[in-house]
N, C-alpha and C positions, 0 to 999 in steps of 0.2 A: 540362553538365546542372545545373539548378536543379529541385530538388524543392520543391512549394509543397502545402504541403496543404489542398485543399478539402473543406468542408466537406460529408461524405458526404451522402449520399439515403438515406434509411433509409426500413426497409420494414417490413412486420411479418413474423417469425417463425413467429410463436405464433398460428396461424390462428383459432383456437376464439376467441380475445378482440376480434375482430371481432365476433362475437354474442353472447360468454355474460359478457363481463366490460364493466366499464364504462372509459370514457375515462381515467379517472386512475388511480394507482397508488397502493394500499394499502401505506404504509411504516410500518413499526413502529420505534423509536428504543428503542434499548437502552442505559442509560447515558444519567446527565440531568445531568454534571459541566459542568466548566470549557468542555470544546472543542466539547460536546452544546449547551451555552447559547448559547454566545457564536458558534458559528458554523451548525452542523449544524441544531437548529429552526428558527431566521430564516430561511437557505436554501428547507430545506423548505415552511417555510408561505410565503415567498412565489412558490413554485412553484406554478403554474396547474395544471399536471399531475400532482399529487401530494396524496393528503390523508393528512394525520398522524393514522395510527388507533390508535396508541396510544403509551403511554412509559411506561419498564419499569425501576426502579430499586430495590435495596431499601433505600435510606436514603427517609423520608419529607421528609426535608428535605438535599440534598447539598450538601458543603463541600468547600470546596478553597481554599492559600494563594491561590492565580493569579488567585482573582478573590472577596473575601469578600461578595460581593453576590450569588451564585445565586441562585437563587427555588426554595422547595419546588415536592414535585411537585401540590400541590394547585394552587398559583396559575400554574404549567406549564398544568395541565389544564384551569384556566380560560385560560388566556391563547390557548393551540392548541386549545382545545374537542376533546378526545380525551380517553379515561378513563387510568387510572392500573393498571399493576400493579407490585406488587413482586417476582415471580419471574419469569422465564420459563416456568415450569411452569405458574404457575397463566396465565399468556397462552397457552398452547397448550392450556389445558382451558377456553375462551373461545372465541367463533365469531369474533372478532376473530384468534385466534391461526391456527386452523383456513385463515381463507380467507388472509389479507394476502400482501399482491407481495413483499414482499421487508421485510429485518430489517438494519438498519444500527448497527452494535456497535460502540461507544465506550464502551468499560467499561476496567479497569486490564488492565496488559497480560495478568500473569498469569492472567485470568479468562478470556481470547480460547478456549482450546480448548474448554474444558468449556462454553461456550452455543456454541461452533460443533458438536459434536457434538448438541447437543438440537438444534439447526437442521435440520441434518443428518437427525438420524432424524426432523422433523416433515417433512422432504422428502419421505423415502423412506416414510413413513406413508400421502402422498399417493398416493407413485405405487404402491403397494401395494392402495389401494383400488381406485383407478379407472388404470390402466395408459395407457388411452386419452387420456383426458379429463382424467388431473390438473391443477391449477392449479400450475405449476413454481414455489417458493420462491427468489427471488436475495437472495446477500448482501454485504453491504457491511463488511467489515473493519478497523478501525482499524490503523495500524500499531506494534509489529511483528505480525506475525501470531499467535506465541506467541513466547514468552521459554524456551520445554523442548524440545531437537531431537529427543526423541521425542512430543511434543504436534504438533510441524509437520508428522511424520510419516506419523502417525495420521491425523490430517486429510485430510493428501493423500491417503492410501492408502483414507479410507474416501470421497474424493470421486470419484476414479477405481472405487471400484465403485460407484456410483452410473453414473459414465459407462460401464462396461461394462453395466450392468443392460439396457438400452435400447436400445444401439447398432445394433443392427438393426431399430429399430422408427422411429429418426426420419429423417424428409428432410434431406436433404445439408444444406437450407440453412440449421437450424433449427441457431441458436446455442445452444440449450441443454447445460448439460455431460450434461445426463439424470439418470434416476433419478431424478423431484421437484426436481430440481436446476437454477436456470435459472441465473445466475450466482454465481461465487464470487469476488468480487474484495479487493484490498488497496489499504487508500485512503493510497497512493504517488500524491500530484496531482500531481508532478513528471512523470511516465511516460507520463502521457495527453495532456500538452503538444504543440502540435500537432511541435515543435522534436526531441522524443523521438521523435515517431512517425517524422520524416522523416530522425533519426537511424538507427534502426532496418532501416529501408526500405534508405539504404543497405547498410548491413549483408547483409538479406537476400539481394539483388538482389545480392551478391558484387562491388558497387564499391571494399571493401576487401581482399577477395582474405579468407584465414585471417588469424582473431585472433591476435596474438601475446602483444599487451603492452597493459596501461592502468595511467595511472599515476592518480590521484582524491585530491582535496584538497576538504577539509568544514571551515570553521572557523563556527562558531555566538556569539554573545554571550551565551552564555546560565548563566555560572556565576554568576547570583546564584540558579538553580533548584537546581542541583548540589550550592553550596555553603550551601545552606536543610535542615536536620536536622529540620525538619517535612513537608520534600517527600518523605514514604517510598516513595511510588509511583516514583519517580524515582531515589532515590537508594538505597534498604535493599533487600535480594537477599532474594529471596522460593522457596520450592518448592527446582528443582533448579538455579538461578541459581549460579553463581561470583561472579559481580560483578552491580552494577546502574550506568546512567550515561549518559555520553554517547553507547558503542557502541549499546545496544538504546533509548536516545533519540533519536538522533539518526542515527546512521552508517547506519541501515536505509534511510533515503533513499538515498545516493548507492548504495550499493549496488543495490537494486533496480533504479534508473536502470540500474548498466551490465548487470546481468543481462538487461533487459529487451531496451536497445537494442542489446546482443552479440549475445543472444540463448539463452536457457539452456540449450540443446544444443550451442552452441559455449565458452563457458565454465562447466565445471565441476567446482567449485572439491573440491581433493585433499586440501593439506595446508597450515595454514596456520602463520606463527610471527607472534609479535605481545608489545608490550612498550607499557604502561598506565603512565599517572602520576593522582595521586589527589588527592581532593578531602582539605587538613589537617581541615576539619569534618566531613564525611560518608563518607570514604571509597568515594565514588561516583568511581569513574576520569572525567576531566576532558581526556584527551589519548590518544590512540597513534597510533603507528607500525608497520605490519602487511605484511609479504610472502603472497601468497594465490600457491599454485600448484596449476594447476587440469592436469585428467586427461589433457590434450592435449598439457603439455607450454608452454604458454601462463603469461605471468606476470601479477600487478596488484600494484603498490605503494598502497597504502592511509593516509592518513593521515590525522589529524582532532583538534578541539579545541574545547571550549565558553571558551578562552580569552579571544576576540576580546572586547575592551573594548566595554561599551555594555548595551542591551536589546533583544532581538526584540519584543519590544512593548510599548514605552515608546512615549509620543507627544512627537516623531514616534520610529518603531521604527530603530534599527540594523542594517545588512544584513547577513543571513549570506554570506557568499563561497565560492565554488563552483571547482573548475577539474578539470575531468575530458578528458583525451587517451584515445582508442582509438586501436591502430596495428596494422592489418595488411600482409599481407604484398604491395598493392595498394596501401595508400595508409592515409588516415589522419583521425580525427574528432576535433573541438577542441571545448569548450564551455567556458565558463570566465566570472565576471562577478559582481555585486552581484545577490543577487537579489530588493533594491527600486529598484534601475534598468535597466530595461530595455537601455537606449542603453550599457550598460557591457558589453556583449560581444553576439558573435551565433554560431549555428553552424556552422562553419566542417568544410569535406570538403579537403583536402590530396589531388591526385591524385599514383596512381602507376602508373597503369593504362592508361597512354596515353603512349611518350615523347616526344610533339611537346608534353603537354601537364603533364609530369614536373612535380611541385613547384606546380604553379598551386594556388589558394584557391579553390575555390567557395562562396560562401554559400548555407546553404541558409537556408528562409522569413525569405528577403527583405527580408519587411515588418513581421518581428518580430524581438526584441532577445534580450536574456537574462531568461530566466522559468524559475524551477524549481517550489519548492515553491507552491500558489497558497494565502494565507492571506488574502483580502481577503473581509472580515467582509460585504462588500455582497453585492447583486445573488441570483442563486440557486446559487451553489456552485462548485464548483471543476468542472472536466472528468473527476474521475474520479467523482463524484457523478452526473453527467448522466448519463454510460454506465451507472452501476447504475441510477437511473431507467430510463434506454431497455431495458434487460434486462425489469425488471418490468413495462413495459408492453406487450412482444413486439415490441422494435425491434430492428435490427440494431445491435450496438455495440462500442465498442476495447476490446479487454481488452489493456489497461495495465502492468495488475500481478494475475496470478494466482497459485495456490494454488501452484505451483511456484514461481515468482519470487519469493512469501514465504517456501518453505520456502530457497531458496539463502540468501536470506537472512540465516535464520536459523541453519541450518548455520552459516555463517561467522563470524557475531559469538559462535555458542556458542564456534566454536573459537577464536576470538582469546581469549575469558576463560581456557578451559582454558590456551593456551599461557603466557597471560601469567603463569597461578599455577605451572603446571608449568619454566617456565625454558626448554621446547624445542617443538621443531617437534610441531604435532598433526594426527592426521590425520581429515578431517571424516569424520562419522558420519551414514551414510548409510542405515545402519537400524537397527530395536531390539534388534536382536541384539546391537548392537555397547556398545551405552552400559551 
């Protein structure tokens, strides 16, 4: 068996936007820093199907080391012809705020909950007036989701009542979570990859049998961010933070990934131990080494490092290196490669399911190599962008990485800071009672 994945036929949903809405999607851009500049507007505005109806920051002019050429947001608004606000409050007391598809948040991490709850209630505002008829609000979330595992919590808990709000009013086939709510997703580009999906699928489809084990290795070049005592966003612990670093920088990828493609009701992660080495300038953790054991009984070995000599975006960039094993009790999933060379690895299924065919290699999509996170500044965005476009405009689409998948998460790298200050085994916090 070779899984190949084609590229779906999408439909609409969202029946009403056949007549009452127009062709493109209303995105509002929240956060007009470094990754807003430099990847997320260009994206956008060369998107056919999308107009950029507004941008929402409250610096009048945003800075950041990573790139010291931003453009305020005046010459933003001329440049995307779209107006300008500096709260989200005052955009949602705006008919811009009122109608638009969807809100895509690149703002600092610790900011992520509090504009996802005003999202949130401008959702649920909608679907409050018009129950019928609302226009469903989707959102696009930077990662990590939140940096506070009672913030990831929160979120989830108030997005699932959004989805019970409703649940007997929408058609089977209508992707929406509900309640005003059309998507919530976490922009993990990795997840929506077609190589993740057809990871996954495995998965599902029990070609691995039970999760047992994953082992996950992340090494990044990125300690000249780390080791920068101007990079605070990155490096200085904020709210209810233990640490700040490379784990909630970086490690949220691979994690996501395996949650995604396990599957988040097959691992779910119990108690973790974890042990950090730090930045001599910032004391922004730059390494660890982390055992995750999850409620089934199932293990993951964790490991990661902004060590890797070089730049992720020097010209030309340095490649992060990736190598993540699933093993079930069926067989087993390989990924592992540079991920600015394709041709340096591909996905690989190990059967165990079959013994005439005991130990054989399947690759799966064939005709592609090794691709995680997509950072190419061209074209119109990465595939987890596309799917929150296709939400907003009432298409059928991959959820990749949702509000759960953010919250495992997060969970986990809270509990790796906890263990690392505490010396021992912690165990994840799975609700507000407990923190």
């Amino acid at each position: 068996l070779v899984i190949t994945m084609a590229k779906p036929q999408l439909k609409r949903w969202y029946s009403s936007r056949d007549s009452s809405c127009s062709t493109k999607a209303s995105i509002v851009l929240i956060g007009a820093g470094w990754w807003s500049q430099g990847w997320h507007l260009p994206h956008l505005h060369r998107n056919e199907e999308v107009t950029i109806s507004a941008i929402v920051d409250s610096s009048p002019h945003p800075t950041s080391n990573l790139d010291p050429n931003l453009e305020s947001l005046t010459t933003l608004a001329t440049r995307y012809d779209c107006p300008i606000f500096h709260s989200l409050a005052e955009l949602r007391e705006s008919p811009i705020g009122k109608s638009m598809d969807g809100a895509l948040v690149c703002t600092p991490h610790a900011t992520h909950y509090a504009i996802g709850v005003e999202l949130i209630q401008e959702a649920k505002r909608r679907y409050e007036e018009d129950e019928k008829n609302y226009k469903p609000l989707s959102v696009l979330m930077e990662k990590p989701m939140t940096t506070d595992v009672d913030e990831a919590i929160q979120l989830h808990t108030l997005l699932m009542e959004r989805k019970e709000a409703d649940k007997h009013k929408k058609d089977e086939n209508d992707q929406r979570i509900g309640g005003g709510i059309g998507c919530f997703l976490v922009n993990h580009s990795a997840n929506f990859r077609p190589q993740a999906r057809a990871a996954h699928e495995l998965i599902e489809t029990g070609k691995l049998g039970d999760i047992r084990h994953v082992t996950a290795f992340f090494a990044s070049p990125l300690s000249w961010i780390f080791d920068d005592p101007s990079n605070t966003g990155w490096n200085e612990k904020r709210g209810s933070m233990l640490g700040n670093g490379f784990a909630w920088g970086q490690q949220s990828h691979i994690l996501s990934w395996i949650y995604h493609v396990a599957g988040v009701e097959n691992l779910v992660p119990s108690k973790v131990f974890c042990h950090m080495t730090k930045s001599d300038k910032t004391g922004a953790d730059v390494s660890h080494a982390a055992t995750v054991i999850c409620s089934n009984g199932a293990t993951f070995s964790l490991s990661g490092t902004s060590l890797l000599p070089g730049n992720a975006h020097s010209d030309p960039p340095v490649a992060k290196r990736i190598e993540i094993k699933i093993f079930g009790t069926k067989g087993a999933v390989i990924y592992r490669g540079d991920d600015r060379d394709p041709s340096s690895g591909k996905l690989e299924w190990l059967r165990g399911d079959d013994e005439e065919e005991m130990g054989a290699v399947e690759v799966q999509c064939p005709d592609l190599g090794f691709e995680f996170e997509d950072l190419d500044q061209d074209g119109n965005g990465p595939a987890s962008l596309q799917c929150f476009i296709d939400s907003c405009l009432g298409l059928d689409y991959y959820v990749g990485a949702d509000c759960l998948t953010g919250l495992r998460s997060v969970q986990t790298i809270e509990a790796m800071y906890r263990s690392h200050v505490s010396g021992n085994c912690e165990s994840i916090i799975d609700s507000t009672e407990e923190s």
